[in-house]
Short mmCIF file of the C-alpha atoms (twelve columns), coordinates in Angstrom:
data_MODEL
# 
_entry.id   MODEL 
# 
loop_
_atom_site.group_PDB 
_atom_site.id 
_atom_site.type_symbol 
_atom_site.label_atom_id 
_atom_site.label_alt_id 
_atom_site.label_comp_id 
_atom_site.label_asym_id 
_atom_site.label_seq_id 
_atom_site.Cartn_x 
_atom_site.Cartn_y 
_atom_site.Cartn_z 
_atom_site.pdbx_PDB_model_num 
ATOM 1   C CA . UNK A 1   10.633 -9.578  -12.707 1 
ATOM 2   C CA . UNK A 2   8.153  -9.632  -9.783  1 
ATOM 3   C CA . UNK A 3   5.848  -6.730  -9.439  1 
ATOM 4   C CA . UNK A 4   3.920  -6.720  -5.846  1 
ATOM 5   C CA . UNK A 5   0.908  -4.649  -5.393  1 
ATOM 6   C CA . UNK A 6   -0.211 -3.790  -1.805  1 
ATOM 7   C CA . UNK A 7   -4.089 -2.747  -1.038  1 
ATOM 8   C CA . UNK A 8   -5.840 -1.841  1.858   1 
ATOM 9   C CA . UNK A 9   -4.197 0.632   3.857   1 
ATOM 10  C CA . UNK A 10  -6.171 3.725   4.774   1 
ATOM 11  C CA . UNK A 11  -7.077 5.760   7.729   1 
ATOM 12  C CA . UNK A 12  -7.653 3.850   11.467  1 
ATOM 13  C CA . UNK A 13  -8.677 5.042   15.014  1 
ATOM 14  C CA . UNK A 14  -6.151 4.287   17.892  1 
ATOM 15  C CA . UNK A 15  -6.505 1.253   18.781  1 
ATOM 16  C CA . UNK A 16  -8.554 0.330   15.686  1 
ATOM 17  C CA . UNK A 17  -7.239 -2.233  12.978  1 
ATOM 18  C CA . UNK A 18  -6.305 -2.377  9.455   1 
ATOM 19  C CA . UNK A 19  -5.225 -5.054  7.264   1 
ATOM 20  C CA . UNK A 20  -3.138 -4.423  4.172   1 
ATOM 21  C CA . UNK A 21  -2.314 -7.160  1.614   1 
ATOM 22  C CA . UNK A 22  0.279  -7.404  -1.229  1 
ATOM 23  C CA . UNK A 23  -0.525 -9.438  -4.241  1 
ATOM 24  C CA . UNK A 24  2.604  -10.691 -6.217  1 
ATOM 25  C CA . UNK A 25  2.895  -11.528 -9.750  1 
ATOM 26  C CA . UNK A 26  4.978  -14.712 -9.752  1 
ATOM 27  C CA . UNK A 27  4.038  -18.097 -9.133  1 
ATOM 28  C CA . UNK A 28  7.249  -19.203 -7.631  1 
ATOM 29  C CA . UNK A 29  6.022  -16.912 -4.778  1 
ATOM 30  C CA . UNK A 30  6.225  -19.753 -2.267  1 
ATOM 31  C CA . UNK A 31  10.416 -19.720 -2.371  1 
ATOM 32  C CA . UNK A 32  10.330 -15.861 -1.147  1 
ATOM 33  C CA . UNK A 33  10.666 -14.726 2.091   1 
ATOM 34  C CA . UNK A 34  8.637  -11.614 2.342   1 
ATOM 35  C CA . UNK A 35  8.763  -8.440  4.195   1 
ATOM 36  C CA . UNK A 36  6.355  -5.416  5.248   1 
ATOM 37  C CA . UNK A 37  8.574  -2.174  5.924   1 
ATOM 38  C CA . UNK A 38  7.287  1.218   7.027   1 
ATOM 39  C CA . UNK A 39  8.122  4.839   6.456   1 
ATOM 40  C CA . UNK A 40  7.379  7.590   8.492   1 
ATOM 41  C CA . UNK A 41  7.403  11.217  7.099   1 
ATOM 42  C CA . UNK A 42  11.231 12.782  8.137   1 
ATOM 43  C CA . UNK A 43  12.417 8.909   9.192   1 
ATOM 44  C CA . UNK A 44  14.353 6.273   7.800   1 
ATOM 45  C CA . UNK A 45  12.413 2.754   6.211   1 
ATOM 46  C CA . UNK A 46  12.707 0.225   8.823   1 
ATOM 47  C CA . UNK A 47  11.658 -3.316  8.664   1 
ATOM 48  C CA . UNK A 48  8.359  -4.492  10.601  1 
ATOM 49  C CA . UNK A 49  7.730  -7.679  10.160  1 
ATOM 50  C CA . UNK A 50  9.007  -10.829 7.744   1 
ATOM 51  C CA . UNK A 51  7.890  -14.163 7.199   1 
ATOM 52  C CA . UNK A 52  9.859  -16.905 5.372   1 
ATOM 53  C CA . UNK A 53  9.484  -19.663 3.019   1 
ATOM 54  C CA . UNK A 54  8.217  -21.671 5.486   1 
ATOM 55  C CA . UNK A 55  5.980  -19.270 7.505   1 
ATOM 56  C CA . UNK A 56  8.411  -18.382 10.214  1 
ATOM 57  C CA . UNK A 57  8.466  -14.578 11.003  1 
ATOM 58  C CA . UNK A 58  10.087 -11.952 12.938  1 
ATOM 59  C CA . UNK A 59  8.722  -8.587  13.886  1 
ATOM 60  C CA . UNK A 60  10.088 -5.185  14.847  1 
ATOM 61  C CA . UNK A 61  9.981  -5.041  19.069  1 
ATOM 62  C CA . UNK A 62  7.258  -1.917  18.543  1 
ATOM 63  C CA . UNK A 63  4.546  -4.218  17.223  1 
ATOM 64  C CA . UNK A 64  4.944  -7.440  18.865  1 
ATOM 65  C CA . UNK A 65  1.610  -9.119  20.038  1 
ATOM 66  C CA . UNK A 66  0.059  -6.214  17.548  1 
ATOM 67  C CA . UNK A 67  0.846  -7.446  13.921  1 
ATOM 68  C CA . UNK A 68  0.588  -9.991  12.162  1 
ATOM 69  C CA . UNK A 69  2.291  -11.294 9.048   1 
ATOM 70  C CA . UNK A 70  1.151  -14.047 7.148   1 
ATOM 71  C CA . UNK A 71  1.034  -15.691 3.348   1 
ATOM 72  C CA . UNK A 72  -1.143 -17.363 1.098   1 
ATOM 73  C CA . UNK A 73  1.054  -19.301 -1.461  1 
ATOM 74  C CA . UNK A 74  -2.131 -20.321 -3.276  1 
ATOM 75  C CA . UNK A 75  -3.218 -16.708 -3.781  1 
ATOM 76  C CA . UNK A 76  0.309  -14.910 -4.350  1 
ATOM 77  C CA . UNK A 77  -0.625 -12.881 -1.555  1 
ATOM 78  C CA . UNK A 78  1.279  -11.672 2.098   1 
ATOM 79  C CA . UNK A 79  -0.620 -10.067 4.350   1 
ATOM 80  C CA . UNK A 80  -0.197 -7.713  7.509   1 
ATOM 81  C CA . UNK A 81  -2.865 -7.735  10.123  1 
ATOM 82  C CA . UNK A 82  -2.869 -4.723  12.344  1 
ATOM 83  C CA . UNK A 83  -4.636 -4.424  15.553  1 
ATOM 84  C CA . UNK A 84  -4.211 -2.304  18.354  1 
ATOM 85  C CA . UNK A 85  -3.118 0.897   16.434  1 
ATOM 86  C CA . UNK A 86  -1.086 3.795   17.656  1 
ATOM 87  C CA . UNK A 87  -0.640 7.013   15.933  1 
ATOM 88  C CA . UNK A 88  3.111  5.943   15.933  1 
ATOM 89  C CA . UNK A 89  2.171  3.038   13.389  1 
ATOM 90  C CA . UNK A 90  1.607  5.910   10.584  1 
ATOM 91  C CA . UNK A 91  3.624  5.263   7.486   1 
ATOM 92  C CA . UNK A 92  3.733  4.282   4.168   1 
ATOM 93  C CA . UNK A 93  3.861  0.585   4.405   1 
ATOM 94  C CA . UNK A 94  6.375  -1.497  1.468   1 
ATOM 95  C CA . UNK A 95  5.716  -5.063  0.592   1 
ATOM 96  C CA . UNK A 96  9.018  -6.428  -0.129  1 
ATOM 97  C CA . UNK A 97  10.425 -9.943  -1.532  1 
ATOM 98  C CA . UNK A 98  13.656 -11.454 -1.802  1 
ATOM 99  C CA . UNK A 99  15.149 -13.809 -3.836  1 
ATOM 100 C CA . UNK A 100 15.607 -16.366 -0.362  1 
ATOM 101 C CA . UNK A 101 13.982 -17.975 1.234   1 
ATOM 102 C CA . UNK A 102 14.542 -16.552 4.727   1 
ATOM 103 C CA . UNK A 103 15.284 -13.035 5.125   1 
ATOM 104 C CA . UNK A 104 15.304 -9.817  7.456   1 
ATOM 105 C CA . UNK A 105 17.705 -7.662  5.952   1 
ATOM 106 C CA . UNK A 106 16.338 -4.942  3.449   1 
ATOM 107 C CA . UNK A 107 18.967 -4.574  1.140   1 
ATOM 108 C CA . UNK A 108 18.679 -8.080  0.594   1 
ATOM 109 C CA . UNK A 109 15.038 -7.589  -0.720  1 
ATOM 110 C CA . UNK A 110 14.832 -7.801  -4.430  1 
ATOM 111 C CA . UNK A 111 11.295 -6.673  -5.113  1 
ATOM 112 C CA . UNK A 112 8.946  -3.375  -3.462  1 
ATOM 113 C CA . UNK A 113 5.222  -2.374  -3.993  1 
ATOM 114 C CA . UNK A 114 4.537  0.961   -4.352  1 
ATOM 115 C CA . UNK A 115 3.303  1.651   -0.819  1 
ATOM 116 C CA . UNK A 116 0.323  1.928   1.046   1 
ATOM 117 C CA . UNK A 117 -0.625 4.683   3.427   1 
ATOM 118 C CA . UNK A 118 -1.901 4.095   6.757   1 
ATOM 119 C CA . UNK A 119 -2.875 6.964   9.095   1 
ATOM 120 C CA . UNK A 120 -3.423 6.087   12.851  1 
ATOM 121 C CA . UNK A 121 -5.158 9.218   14.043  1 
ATOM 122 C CA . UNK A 122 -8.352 10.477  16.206  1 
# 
């Protein structure tokens, strides 16, 4: 059973930047894809960004040329760099990992953190 823990989110100025990581338990890490989902308060989770196996990654149209997902196999770790911040971009943020090694589909995630808040306000 993986457990992921995500750090780092917290409060951020429009147009300020954040970076939240999610540490995960496993050393067979490296043969997950991962994900970073979002909820806003009275919305539905959506996905924002994934990155494979491999290191290939898609991203949700509303923060293209904003985010950025990466991994560190070595450390366990995914990270999500956000830059450019709009008070849109406040949510709880999921790390997420699925037993594939490509993936974009949440139901098909196996594994969630418990969430980090970020706030995007002035």
């Amino acid at each position: 059973q993986m457990t992921l823990v995500e750090s780092g989110g917290g409060l951020a100025r429009p147009g300020g930047s954040l970076r939240i990581s999610c540490a995960a338990s496993e050393t067979i890490f490296n043969i997950n894809a991962m994900g970073w989902f979002r909820q806003a308060p009275g919305k539905e989770r959506e996905l924002v960004a994934a990155i494979s196996a491999r290191g290939s990654t898609n991203y949700t149209d509303s923060v293209k040329g904003r985010f950025t997902i990466s991994r560190d196999n070595a450390r366990n770790t995914v990270y999500l760099q956000m830059n450019d911040l709009k008070p849109e971009d406040t949510a709880v943020y999921y790390c997420a990992a699925a037993n594939l090694r490509h993936c974009t589909t949440q139901k098909l995630f196996d594994y969630w953190g418990q969430g980090a808040a970020v706030t995007v306000s002035s």
